[in-house]
C-alpha positions in Angstrom: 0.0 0.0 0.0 1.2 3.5 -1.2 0.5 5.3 2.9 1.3 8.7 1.6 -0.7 8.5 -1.3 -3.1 11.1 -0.8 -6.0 10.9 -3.9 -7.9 13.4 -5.7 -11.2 12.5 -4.7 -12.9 14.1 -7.9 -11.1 11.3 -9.6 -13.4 9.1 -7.6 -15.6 6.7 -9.8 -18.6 4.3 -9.9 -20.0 3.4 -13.3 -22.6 0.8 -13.2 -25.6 -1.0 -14.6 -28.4 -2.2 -12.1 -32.3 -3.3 -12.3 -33.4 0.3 -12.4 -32.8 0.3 -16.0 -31.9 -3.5 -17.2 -33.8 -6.6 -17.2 -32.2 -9.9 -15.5 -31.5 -11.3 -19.2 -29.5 -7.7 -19.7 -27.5 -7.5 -16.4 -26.4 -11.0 -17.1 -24.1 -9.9 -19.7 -22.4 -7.6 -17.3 -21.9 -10.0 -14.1 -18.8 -11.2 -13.3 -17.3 -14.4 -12.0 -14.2 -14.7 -10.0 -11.7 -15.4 -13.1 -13.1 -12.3 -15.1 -12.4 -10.5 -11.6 -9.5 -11.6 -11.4 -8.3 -10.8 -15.2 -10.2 -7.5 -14.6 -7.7 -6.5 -11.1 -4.4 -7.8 -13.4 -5.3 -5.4 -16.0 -6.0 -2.8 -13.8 -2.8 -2.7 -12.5 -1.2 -2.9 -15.4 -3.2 0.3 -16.4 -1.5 2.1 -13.1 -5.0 1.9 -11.5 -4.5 0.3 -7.9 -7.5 1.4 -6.5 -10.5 -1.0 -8.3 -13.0 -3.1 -6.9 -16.1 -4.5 -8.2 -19.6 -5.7 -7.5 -21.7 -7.9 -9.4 -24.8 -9.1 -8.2 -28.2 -10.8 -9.4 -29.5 -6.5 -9.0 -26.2 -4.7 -10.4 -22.5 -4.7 -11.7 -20.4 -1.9 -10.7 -17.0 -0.9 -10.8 -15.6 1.4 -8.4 -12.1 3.3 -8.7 -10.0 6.1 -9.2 -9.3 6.8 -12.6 -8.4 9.9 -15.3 -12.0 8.9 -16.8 -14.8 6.8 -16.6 -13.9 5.7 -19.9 -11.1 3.8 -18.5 -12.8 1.9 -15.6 -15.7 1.4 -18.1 -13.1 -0.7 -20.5 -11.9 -2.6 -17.9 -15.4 -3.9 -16.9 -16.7 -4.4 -21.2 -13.4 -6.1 -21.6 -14.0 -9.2 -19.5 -17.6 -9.6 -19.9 -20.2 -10.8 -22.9 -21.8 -7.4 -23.1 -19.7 -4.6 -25.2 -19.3 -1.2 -23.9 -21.8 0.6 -26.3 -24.7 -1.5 -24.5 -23.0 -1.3 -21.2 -23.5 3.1 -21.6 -26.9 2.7 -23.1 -28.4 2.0 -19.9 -25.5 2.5 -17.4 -25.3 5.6 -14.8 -22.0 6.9 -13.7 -20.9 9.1 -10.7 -17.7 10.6 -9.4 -16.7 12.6 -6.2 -19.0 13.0 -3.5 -21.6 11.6 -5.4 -20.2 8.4 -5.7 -19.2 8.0 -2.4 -23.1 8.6 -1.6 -24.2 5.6 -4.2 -21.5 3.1 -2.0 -22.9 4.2 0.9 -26.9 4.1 -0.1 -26.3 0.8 -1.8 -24.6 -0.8 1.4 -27.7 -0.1 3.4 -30.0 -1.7 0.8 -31.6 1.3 0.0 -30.4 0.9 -3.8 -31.7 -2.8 -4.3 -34.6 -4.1 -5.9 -35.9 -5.2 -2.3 -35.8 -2.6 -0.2 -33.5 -3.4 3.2 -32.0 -6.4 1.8 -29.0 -7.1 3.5 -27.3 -9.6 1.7 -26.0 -7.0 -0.5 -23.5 -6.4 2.8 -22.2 -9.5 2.4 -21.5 -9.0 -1.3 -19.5 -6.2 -0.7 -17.2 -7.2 1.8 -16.1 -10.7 -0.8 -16.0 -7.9 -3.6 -13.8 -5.8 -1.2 -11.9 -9.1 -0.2 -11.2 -10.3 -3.6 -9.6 -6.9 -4.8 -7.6 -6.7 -1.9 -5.7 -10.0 -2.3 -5.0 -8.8 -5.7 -3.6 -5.2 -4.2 -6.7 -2.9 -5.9 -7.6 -1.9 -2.5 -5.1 1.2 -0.9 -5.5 3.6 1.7 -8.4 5.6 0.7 -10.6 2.6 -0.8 -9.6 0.3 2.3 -11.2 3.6 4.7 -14.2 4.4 2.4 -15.5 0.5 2.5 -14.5 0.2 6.5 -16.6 3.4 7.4 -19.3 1.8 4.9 -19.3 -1.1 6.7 -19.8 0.4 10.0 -22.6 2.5 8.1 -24.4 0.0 7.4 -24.0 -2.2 10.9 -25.6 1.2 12.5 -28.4 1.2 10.1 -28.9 -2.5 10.8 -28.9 -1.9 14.7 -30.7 1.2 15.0 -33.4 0.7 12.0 -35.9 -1.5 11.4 -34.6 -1.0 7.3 -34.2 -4.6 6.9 -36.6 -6.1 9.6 -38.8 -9.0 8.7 -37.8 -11.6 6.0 -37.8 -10.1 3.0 -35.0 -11.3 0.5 -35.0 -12.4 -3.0 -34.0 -16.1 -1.3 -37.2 -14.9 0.8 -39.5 -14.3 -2.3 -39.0 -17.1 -3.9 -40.7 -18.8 -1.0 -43.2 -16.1 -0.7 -44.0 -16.9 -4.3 -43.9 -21.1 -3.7 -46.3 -20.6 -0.9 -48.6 -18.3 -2.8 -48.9 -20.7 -6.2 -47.9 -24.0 -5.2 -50.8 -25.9 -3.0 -49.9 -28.6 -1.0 -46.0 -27.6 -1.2 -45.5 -30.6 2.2 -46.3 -32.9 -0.7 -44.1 -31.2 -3.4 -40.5 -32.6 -4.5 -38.2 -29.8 -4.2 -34.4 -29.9 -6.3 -32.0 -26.4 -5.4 -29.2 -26.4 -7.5 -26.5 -24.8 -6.1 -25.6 -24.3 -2.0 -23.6 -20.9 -2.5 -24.5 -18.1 -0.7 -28.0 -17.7 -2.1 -28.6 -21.4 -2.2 -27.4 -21.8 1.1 -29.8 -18.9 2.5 -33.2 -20.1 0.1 -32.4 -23.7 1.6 -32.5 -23.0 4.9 -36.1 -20.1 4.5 -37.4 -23.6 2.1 -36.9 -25.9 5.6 -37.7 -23.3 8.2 -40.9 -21.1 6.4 -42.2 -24.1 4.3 -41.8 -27.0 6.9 -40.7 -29.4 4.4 -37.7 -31.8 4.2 -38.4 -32.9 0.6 -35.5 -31.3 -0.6 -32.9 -32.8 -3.0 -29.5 -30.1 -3.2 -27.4 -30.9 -6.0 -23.9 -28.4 -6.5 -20.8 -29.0 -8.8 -18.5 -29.6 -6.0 -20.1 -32.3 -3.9 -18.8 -31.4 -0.8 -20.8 -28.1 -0.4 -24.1 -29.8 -0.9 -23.5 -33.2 1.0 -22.0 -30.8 4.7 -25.8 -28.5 4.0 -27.8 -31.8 3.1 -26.3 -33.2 6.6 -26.8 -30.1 8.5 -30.4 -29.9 7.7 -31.1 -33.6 7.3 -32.0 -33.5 4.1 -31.3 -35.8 0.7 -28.2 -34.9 -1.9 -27.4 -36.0 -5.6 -24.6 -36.0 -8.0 -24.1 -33.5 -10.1 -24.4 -36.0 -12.9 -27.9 -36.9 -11.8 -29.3 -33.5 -12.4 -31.0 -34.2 -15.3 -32.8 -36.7 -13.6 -33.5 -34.9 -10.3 -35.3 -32.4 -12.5 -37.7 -34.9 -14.0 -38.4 -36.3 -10.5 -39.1 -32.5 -8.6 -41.9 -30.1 -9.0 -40.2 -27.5 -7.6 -36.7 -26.8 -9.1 -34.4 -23.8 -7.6 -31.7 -22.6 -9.5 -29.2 -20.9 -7.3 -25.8 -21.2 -9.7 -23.3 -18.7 -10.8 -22.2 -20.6 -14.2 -21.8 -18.4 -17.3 -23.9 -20.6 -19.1 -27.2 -22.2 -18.3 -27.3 -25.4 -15.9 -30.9 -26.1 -16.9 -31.8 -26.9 -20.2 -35.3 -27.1 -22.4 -34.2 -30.6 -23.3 -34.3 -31.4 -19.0 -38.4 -30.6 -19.0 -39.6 -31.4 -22.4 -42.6 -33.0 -22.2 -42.3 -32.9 -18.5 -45.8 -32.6 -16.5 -46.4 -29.5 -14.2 -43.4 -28.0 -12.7 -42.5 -24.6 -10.6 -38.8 -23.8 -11.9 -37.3 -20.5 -9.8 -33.6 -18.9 -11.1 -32.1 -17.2 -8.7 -28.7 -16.6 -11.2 -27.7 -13.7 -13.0 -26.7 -14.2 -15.5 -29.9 -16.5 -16.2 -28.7 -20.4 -15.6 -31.9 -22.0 -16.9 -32.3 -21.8 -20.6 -34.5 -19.2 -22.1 -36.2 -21.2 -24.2 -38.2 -22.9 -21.3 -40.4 -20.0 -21.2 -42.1 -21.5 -23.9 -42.3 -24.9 -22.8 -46.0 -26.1 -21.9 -46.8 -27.0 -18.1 -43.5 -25.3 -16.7 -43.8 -22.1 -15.3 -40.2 -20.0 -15.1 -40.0 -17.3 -12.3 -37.0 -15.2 -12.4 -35.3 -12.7 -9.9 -37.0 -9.4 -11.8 -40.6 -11.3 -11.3 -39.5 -12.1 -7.7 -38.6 -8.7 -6.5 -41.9 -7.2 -7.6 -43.7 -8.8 -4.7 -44.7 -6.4 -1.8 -45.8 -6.9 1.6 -46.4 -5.4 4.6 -42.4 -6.0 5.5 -41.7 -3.3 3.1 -44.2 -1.1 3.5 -42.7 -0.7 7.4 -39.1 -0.7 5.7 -39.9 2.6 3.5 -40.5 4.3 6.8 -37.3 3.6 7.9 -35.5 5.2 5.1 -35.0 8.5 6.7 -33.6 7.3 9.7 -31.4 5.1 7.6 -30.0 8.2 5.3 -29.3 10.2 8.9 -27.0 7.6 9.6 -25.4 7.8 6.5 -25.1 11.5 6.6 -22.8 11.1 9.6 -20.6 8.1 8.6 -20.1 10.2 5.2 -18.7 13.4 7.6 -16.8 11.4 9.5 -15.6 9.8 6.1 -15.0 13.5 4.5 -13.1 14.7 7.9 -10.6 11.9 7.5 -10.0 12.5 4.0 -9.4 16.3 4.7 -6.9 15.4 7.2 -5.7 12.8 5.1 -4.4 15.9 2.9 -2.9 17.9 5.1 -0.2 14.6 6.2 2.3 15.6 3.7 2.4 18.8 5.3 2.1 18.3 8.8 5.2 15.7 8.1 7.1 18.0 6.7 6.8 20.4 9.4 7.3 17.5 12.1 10.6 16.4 10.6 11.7 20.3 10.4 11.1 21.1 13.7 13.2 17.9 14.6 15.8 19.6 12.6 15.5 22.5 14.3 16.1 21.0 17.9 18.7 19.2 16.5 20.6 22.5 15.2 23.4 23.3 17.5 22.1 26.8 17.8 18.7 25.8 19.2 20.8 23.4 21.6 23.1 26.6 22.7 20.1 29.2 23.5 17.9 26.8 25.1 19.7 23.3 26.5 16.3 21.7 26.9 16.4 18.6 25.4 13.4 17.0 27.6 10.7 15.8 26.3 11.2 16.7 22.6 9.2 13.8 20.7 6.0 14.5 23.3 6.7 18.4 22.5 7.1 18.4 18.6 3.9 16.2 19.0 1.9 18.3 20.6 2.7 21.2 18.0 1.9 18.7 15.2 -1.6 17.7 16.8 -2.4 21.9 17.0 -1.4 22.3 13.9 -4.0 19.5 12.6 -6.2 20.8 14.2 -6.1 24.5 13.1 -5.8 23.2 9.7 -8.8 21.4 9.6 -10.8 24.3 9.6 -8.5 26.7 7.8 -6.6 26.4 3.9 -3.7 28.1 5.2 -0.4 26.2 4.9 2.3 28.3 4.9 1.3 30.7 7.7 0.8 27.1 10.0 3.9 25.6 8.8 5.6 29.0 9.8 3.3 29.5 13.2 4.5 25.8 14.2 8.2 26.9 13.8 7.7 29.8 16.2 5.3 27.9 19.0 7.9 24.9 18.7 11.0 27.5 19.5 8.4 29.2 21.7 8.2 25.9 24.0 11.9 25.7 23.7 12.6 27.6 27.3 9.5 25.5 28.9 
């Protein structure tokens, strides 16, 4: 990490594409998987841009970092995904400065997401925050920004009721089996995939639906077979899957493949079946829309539900965006400071020059105490600087109070 590095916030991006403006089908050709992200964070520092992370979820994709231009952050996103950057702008909003430190904030607290409250999107962040920072994308200022967001959004969790209840898109999917599917005890249920999502709709599938007809099926084994014993419930080879689908009538698709995992051919001529993606991009193939007897559900359909959850979370909002307000000040009074270090260094390490000098040793012969003395002028001068633009006349004022203290 580059300590001194002191950024220009104006140079400050976000430029992104989320479900304000896209459907699922469009986002998916923005998401990103781990090895784009990590082809993406190479790049970037090859470009001289250090500071890049990125989030891609089943609601958005954004990139975040400092950069010249959008234009350069923008080409590192187009460049490892299926979508080209003249889509990517046709629908995509971009901020800088202030204003994009806002959008991290807002979106960390759920208040950005196509359920209002849902805090899973917390959870994103940090592994989005993670991943760039074992690649060495995150630095001083990005490594403060997402702390201070972080505690932001713990604050909104603790003293809001913003994401009370159990609303979720993992949640809505059960909201939606419950309200279509009658007799779900009876139903055969398949999830494919025990991620993070998966993980979270199998658990609301036991708990809310009271069922333990639940087969979990994931690429590596070992993630399905350690939920399917936790929860008592059955697991099947990967290689089964085709099968497992003809057998369920309730298939969740909770998978983060680049290409679809369900296929038309799995439910052709298949009788009635409930299939629910969960996966952006889209891992069940489009063409089962058309299919007869299966009815596809995607994360867009799922996040139009409303209940009386939300309707108590949109009364929560102001409270939520006071606490933001502060965590943002606090944020903006460490950067100002941040600014002044260069400065406030270079006075420290003159005024150890100073003491040093034979002739300051000659008219005053006080030697005690220097570090605790020079430290206390430093922490003044911080001070006064934080609320005045004037430089020079503090570097000059610390001289004289630091010679000042000399006799003392």
């Amino acid at each position: 990490m580059q300590a001194n590095n002191v950024k220009d916030i104006s140079k400050f991006w976000v430029a992104g594409v989320n479900y304000k403006k896209t459907d699922a089908g469009t986002r998916g050709l923005f998401a990103i998987q781990n090895d784009q992200y990590e082809e993406l964070l190479k790049k970037s520092l090859a470009c001289g841009l250090n500071e890049v992370f990125v989030l891609s979820t089943c609601n958005r994709t954004e990139i975040y970092g400092f950069a010249e231009s959008s234009s350069q952050l923008i080409n590192l996103l187009c460049a490892q995904t299926a979508g080209n950057k003249e889509a990517f702008l046709e629908t995509a909003y971009i901020k800088n400065g202030n204003e994009a430190i806002e959008h991290l904030f807002s979106v960390s607290a759920g208040l950005d997401s196509q359920i209002l409250g849902d805090y899973e999107i917390i959870g994103q962040i940090k592994a989005a925050a993670k991943f760039a920072r074992s690649h060495g994308c995150l630095d001083v200022f990005l490594e403060r920004l997402i702390n201070t967001v972080l505690q932001s959004s713990k604050a909104i969790k603790n003293q809001t009721k913003l994401s009370g209840g159990t609303v979720s898109v993992s949640f809505a999917a059960i909201q939606y089996i419950r309200e279509n599917i009658k007799a779900v005890a009876d139903k055969k249920i398949l999830l494919l995939g025990t991620g993070k999502i998966g993980k979270s709709t199998c658990k609301n599938l036991v708990h809310y639906l009271k069922t333990k007809k639940i087969t979990l099926i994931n690429r590596t084994a070992e993630k399905a077979i350690e939920l399917a014993d936790e929860l008592s419930l059955n697991c099947a080879p990967y290689d089964d899957l085709q099968m497992q689908v003809a057998q369920s009538d309730i298939i969740l698709v909770a998978t983060d493949a680049a290409e679809p995992t369900i296929l038309a051919s799995f439910l052709e001529g298949q009788n009635s079946k409930l299939v629910i993606d969960l996966s952006i991009p889209h891992n069940v193939e489009s063409a089962v829309h058309h299919l007869p007897n299966i009815r596809l559900v995607n994360v867009d359909e799922l996040s139009k539900l409303k209940d009386e959850t939300l309707a108590r979370r949109e009364s929560e909002v102001p409270k939520a965006k006071a606490i933001i307000e502060e965590h943002i000040l606090e944020f903006m009074d460490w950067y100002e400071m941040r600014k002044h270090v260069p400065v406030l260094k270079a006075i420290k390490t003159k005024l150890k020059e100073i003491h040093n000098s034979p002739l300051f040793i000659h008219l005053y012969n006080n030697t005690a105490h220097t570090e605790e003395k020079i430290q206390r002028v430093i922490n003044g001068m911080a001070y006064k600087m934080k609320g005045q633009n004037q430089k020079g006349c503090h570097y000059i004022e610390a001289i004289n109070e630091f010679i000042a203290t000399g006799t003392n």
